[in-house]
C-alpha positions in Angstrom: 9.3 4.5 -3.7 10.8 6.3 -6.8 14.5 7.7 -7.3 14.6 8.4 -10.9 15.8 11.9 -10.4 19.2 12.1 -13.2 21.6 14.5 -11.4 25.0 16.1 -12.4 27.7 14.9 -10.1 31.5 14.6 -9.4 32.3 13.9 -6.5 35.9 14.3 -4.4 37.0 11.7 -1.8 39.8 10.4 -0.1 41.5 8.0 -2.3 44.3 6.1 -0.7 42.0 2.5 -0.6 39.8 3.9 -3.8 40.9 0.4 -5.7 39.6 -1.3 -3.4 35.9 -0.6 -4.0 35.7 0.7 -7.4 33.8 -1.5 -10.0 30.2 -2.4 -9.6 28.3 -3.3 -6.8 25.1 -5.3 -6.7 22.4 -5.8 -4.0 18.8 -6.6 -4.1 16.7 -4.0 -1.7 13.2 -4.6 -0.2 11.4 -1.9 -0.6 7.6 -2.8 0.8 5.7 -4.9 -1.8 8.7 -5.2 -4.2 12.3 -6.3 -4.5 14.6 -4.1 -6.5 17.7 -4.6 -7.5 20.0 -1.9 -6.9 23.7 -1.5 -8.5 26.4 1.3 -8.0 29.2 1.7 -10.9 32.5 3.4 -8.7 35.3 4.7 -10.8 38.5 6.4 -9.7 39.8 8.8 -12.5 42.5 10.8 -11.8 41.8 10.6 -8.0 38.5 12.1 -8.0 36.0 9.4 -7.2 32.7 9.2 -9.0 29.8 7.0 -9.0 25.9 6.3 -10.8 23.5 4.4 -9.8 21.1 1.9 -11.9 17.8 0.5 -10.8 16.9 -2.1 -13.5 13.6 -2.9 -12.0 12.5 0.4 -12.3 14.1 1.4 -16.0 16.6 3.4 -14.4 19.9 3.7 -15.7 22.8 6.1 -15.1 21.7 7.7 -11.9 24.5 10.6 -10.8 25.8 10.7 -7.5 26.4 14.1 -6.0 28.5 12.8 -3.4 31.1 9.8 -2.2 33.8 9.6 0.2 35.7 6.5 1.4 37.8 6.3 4.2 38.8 4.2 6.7 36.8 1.6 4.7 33.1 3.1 5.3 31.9 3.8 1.6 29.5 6.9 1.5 27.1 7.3 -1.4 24.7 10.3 -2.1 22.2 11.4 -4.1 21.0 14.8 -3.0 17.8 15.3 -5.5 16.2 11.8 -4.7 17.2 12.1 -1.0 18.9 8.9 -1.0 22.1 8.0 1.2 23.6 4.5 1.2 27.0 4.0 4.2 28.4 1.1 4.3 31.7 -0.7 5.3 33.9 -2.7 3.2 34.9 -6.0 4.7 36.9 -7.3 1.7 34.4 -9.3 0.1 31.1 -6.6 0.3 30.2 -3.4 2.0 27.5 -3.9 4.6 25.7 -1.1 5.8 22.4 1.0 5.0 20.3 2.4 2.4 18.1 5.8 3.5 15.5 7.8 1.0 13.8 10.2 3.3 12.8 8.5 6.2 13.1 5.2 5.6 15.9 2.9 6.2 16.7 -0.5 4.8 19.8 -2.6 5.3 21.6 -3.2 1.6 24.3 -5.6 1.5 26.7 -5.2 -1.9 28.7 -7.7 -3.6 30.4 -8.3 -6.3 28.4 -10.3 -8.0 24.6 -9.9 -8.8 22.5 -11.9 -6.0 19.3 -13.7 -6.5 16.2 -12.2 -5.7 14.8 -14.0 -2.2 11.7 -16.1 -2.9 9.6 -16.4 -0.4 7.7 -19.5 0.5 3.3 -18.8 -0.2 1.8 -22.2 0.4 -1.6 -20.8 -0.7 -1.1 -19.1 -4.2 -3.2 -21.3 -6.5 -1.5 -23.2 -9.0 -2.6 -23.7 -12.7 -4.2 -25.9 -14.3 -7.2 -24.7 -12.2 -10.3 -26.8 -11.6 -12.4 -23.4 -12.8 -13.0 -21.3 -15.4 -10.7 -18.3 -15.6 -10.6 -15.3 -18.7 -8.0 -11.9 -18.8 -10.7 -9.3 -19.5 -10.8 -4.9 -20.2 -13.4 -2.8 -19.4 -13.9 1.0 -19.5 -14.5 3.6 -17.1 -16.4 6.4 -19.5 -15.8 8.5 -16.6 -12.3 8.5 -16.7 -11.6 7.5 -19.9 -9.9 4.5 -19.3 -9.5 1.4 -20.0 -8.9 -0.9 -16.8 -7.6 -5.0 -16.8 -8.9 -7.6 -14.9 -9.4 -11.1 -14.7 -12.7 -13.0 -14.1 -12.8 -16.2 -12.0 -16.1 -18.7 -12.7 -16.7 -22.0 -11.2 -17.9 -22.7 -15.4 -19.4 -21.0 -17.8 -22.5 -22.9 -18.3 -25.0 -21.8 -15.5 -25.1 -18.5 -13.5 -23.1 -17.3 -10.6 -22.9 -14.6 -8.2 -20.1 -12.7 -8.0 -18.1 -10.5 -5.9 -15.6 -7.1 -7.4 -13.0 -6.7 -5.2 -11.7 -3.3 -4.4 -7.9 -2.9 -3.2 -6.5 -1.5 0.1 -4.4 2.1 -0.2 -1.4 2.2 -2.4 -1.3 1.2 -6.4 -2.2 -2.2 -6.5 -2.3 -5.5 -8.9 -5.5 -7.1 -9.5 -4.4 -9.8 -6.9 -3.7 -7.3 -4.1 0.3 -8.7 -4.2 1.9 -7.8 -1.2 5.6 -8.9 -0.4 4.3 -12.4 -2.9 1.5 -12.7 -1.1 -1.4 -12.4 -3.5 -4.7 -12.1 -0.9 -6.9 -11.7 -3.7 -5.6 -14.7 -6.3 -6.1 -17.1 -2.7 -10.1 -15.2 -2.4 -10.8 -15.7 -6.0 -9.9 -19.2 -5.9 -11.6 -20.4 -2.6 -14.6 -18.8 -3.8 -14.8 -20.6 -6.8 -14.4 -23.6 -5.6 -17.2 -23.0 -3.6 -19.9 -21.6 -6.5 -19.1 -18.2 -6.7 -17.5 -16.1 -9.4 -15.4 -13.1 -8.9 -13.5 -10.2 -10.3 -10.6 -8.3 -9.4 -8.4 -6.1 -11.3 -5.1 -3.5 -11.6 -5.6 -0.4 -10.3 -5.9 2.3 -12.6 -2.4 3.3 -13.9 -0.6 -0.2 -12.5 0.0 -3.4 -14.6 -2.0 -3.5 -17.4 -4.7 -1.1 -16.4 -5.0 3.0 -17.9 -4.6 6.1 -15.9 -3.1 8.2 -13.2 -2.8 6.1 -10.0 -1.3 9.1 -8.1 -3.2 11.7 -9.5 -6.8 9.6 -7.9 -8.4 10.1 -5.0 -11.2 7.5 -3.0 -13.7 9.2 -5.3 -12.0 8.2 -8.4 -11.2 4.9 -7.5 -14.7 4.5 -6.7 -15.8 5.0 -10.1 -13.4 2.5 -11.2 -15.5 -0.2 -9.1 -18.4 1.4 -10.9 -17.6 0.8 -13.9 -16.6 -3.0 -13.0 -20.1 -3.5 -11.9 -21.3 -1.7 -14.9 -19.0 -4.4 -17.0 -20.1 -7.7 -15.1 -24.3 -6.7 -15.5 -23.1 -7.5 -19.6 -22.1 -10.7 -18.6 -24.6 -13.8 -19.2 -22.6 -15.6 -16.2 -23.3 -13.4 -14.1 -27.0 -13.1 -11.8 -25.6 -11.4 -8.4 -22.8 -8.3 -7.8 -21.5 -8.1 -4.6 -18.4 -5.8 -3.4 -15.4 -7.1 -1.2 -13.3 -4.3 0.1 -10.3 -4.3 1.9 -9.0 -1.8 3.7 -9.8 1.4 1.8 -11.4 -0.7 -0.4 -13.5 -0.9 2.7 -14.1 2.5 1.9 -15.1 2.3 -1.3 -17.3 -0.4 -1.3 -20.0 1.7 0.7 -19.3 4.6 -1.7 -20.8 2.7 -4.8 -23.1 0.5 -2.8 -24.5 3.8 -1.6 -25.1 5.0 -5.1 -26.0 1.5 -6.8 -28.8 -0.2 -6.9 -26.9 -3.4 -8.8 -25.1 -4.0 -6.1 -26.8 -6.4 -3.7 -24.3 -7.3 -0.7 -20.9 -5.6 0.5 -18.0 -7.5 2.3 -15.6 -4.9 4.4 -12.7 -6.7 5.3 -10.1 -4.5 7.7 -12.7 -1.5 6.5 -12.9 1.8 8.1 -15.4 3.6 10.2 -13.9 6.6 11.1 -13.1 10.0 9.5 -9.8 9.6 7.6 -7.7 11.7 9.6 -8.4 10.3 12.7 -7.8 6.4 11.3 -4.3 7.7 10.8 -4.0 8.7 14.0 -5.3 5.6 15.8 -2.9 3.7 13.2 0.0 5.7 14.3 -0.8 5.5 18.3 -1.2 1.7 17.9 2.1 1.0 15.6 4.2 3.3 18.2 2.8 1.1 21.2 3.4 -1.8 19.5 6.9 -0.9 18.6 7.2 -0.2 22.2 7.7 3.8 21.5 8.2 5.5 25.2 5.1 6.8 26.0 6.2 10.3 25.6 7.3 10.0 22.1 3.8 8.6 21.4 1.9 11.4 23.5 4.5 14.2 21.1 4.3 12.7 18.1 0.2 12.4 17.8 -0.2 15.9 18.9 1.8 17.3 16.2 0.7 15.3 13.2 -3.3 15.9 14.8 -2.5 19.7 14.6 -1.6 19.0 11.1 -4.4 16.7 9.8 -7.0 19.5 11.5 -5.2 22.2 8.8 -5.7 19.4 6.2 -9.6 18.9 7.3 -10.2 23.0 7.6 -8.4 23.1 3.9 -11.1 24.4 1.4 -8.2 24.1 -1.5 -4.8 23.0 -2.2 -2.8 26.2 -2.3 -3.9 27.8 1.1 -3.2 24.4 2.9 0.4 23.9 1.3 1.0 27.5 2.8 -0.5 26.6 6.1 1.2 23.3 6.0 4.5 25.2 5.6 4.2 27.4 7.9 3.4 25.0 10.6 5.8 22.3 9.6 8.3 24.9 9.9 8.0 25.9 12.5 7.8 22.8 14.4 10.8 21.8 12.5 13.1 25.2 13.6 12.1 25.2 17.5 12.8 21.3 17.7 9.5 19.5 18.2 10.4 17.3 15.0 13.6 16.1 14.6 15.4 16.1 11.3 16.4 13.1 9.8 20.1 12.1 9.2 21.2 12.9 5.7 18.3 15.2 4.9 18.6 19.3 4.7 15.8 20.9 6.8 14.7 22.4 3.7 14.6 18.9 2.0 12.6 17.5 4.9 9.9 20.8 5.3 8.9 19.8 1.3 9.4 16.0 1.8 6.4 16.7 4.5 4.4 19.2 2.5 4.5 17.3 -0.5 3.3 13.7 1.5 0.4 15.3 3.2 -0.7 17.7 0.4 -1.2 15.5 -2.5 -4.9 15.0 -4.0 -5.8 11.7 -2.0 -4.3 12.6 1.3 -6.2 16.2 1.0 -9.7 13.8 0.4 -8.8 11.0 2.1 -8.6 12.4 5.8 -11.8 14.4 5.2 -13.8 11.4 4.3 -16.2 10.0 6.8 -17.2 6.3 6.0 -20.2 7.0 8.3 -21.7 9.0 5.5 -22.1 6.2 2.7 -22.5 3.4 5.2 -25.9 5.1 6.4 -27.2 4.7 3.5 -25.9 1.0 2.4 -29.1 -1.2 2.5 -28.0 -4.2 1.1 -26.6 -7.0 3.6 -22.7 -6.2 4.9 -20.3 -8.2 6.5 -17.8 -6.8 8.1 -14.5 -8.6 9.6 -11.4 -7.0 11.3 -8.3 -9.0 13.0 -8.4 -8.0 16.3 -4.1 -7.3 15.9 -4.8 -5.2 12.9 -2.6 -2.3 13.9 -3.4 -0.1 10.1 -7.3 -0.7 11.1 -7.8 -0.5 14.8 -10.6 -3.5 14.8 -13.2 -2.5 18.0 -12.8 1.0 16.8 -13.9 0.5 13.4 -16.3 -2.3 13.7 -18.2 -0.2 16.1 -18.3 2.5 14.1 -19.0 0.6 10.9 -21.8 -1.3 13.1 -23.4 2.2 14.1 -23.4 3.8 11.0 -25.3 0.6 9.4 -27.8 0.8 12.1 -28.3 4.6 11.6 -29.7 4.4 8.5 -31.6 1.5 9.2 -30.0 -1.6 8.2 -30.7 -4.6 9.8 -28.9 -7.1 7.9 -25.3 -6.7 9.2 -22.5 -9.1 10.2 -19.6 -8.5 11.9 -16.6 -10.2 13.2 -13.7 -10.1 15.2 -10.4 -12.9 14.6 -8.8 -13.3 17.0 -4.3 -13.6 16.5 -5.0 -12.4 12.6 -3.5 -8.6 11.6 -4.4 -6.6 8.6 -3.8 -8.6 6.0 -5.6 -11.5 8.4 -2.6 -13.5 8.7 -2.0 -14.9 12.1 0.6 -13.3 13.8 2.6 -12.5 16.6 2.7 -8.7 16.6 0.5 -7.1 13.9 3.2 -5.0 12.9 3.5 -4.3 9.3 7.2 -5.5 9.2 5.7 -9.0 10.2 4.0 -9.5 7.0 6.8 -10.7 5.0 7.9 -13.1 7.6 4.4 -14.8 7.7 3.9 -17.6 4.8 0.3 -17.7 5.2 -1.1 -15.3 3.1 -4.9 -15.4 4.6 -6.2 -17.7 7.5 -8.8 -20.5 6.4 -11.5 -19.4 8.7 -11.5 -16.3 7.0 -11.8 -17.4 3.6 -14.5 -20.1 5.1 -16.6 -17.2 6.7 -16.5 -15.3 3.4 -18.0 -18.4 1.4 -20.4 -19.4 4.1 -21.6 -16.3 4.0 -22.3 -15.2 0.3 -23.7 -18.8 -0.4 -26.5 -17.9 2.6 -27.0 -14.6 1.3 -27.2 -15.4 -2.5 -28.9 -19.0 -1.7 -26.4 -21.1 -2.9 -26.9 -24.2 -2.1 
């Protein structure tokens, strides 16, 4: 989520209670993967009230506010160009309400005071000193022209090991995956090498430490990111096996380069796809809304609206005559009701909120890109795993598909399994629902970390 838009504002209001709430304000907000703290300078000059906002976190200072009223104690803060709206009511002490950007909502508490950022408990991250051998390491992609970070894990650097690149799930990502201070693939790297196999993961390109345009890649690019990391570990004398571990669409990729690589001599899909893109998103979307308990017509409305717009998105043949398809559709299920309008958002706002999420460069590949392709002609031994209350990765749906494709093309060396009570990330759970993730301390279950082990030791005859 970004909000660095710098606005001209000045803003009227209703002043009789106006020194009540000037000053600052400080709250930390949870925004997916991250905390950020969040604080609003309010002045009252002349009896015109006028405010800026500062995220720290994110280098942003200074922020105008286009808009603030207070009356009746409800505080109302907005910044038109960034879409974000924060009401909340004073109690005396803070003003409790809620933060919107777009379509998401978060509760934001403010005080007076700057609060502490909430830790969260993660029993498994590995703590130093490490019983293995572990080096910060760069590499190039030649393709891209640049330079990526990483870090290799070895059980020791004096024999040979094999070792397993793993590939990130959707969304700019550290090397260790981090998700809400879980760090899935810090735990992976560990357990595997403690258990004789070396591994390496690294920052996607254009996040941490690593070069490049995150949100200017598509799956294609990102796949030659992986390809250069194979390329990087053959120059390594530690190194005797590459294998790929993919989650989510990492799952995606994984079959991409194994496809095209000969060096690559087993793939691991956790939470992988099977499906064409656009229609993963829908069976993510029916099976969120059910769990969510959305009524049943809401469900039934909302999938065939956004499957009308995916199909324009798959028909596309470039970016200019989908954005005016996209507009023209989007508006006009906007103007005769079918979509409603969030609070706080101008239709016009929301039309190019829309057009501007589904027509960007790895949406436009993404939902035309059938796994089923590259898994046809993946040879080397797969395993494939899915939590069976994975809601972002339907698991029968995929592993079937994944299953079918590999046995297309002719391989016979295929595992797959279903965990029971474990969701996306492969946490066990109650619901599977994304907001559950933070809530859950275990960051991945044991018996998936001891299938993955098992499993590469009896492929790459480790004894």
């Amino acid at each position: 989520m970004k909000f660095l838009m710098i606005l001209t504002a000045i803003v009227g209001i209703d002043l009789l209670q106006a020194k009540d709430i000037t000053g600052d304000w400080h709250a930390v907000l949870d925004v997916q993967t991250m905390q950020l703290r969040i604080v609003f300078h309010i002045f009252d000059t002349d009896n015109i009230l006028s405010a800026t906002m500062d995220s720290p976190d994110q280098n942003a200072f200074g922020i105008k506010v286009t808009n603030a009223t207070y009356a009746d104690s409800i505080l109302t803060l907005e910044i038109a160009g960034s879409r974000i709206n924060y009401t909340g009511k004073f109690d005396g002490n803070s003003i409790v309400g809620t933060f919107k950007q777009f379509m998401n909502e978060f509760p934001l508490v403010l005080l007076r005071e700057e609060p502490e950022k909430k830790s969260y408990s993660r029993p498994q991250t590995p703590k130093e000193p490490y019983p293995y051998y572990v080096e910060d390491v760069y590499f190039n992609n030649p393709e891209a022209g640049i330079k990526l970070a990483g870090t290799i894990t070895l059980p020791d650097t004096k024999r040979k090991y094999p070792a397993v690149i793993m590939i990130s799930g959707s969304g700019a990502q550290d090397r260790d995956e981090m998700i809400f201070e879980h760090r899935p693939f810090h735990v992976i790297a560990d357990h595997l090498a403690r258990n004789g196999i070396a591994s390496l993961r690294f920052d996607d390109r254009g996040t941490a430490k690593s070069e490049g345009d995150f949100s200017a890649g598509t799956t294609y690019d990102f796949a030659t990111d992986v390809s250069a990391a194979v390329k990087y570990l053959k120059t390594r004398k530690e190194i005797k096996q590459i294998g790929l571990l993919g989650h989510s669409e990492g799952g995606i990729i994984a079959p991409i380069v194994a496809s095209r690589s000969k060096d690559v001599q087993f793939i691991i899909l956790l939470a992988g796809t099977g499906d064409r893109g656009d229609r993963l998103l829908l069976m993510q979307q029916e099976a969120i809304m059910r769990a969510s308990g959305e009524p049943e017509s809401e469900v039934q409305k909302t999938l065939s609206i956004n499957a009308k717009a995916f199909e324009l998105v798959v028909q596309a043949t470039d970016h200019d005559n989908l954005k005016t398809e996209m507009r023209k559709y989007i508006t006009e299920t906007t103007d005769n009701g079918s979509v409603e309008i969030p609070e706080g958002l101008s239709r016009d706002d929301f039309i190019e909120a829309q057009i501007q999420g589904i027509c960007n460069p790895w949406m436009f590949q993404f939902m035309k890109l059938d796994p089923a392709k590259y898994l046809e002609q993946v040879q080397c031994p797969v395993l494939a795993l899915n939590g069976a209350m994975d809601l972002q990765v339907p698991s029968q749906m995929n592993l079937n598909a994944i299953r079918n494709a590999l046995g297309k093309g002719g391989n016979k060396d295929v595992t797959s399994r279903e965990f029971p009570g474990l969701n996306h990330l492969f946490q066990e759970c109650k619901t599977g629902l994304p907001e559950e993730y933070i809530t859950i301390e275990q960051t991945i279950a044991p018996e998936v970390l001891n299938e993955l082990s098992t499993w590469i030791k009896k492929k790459t005859k480790i004894k």
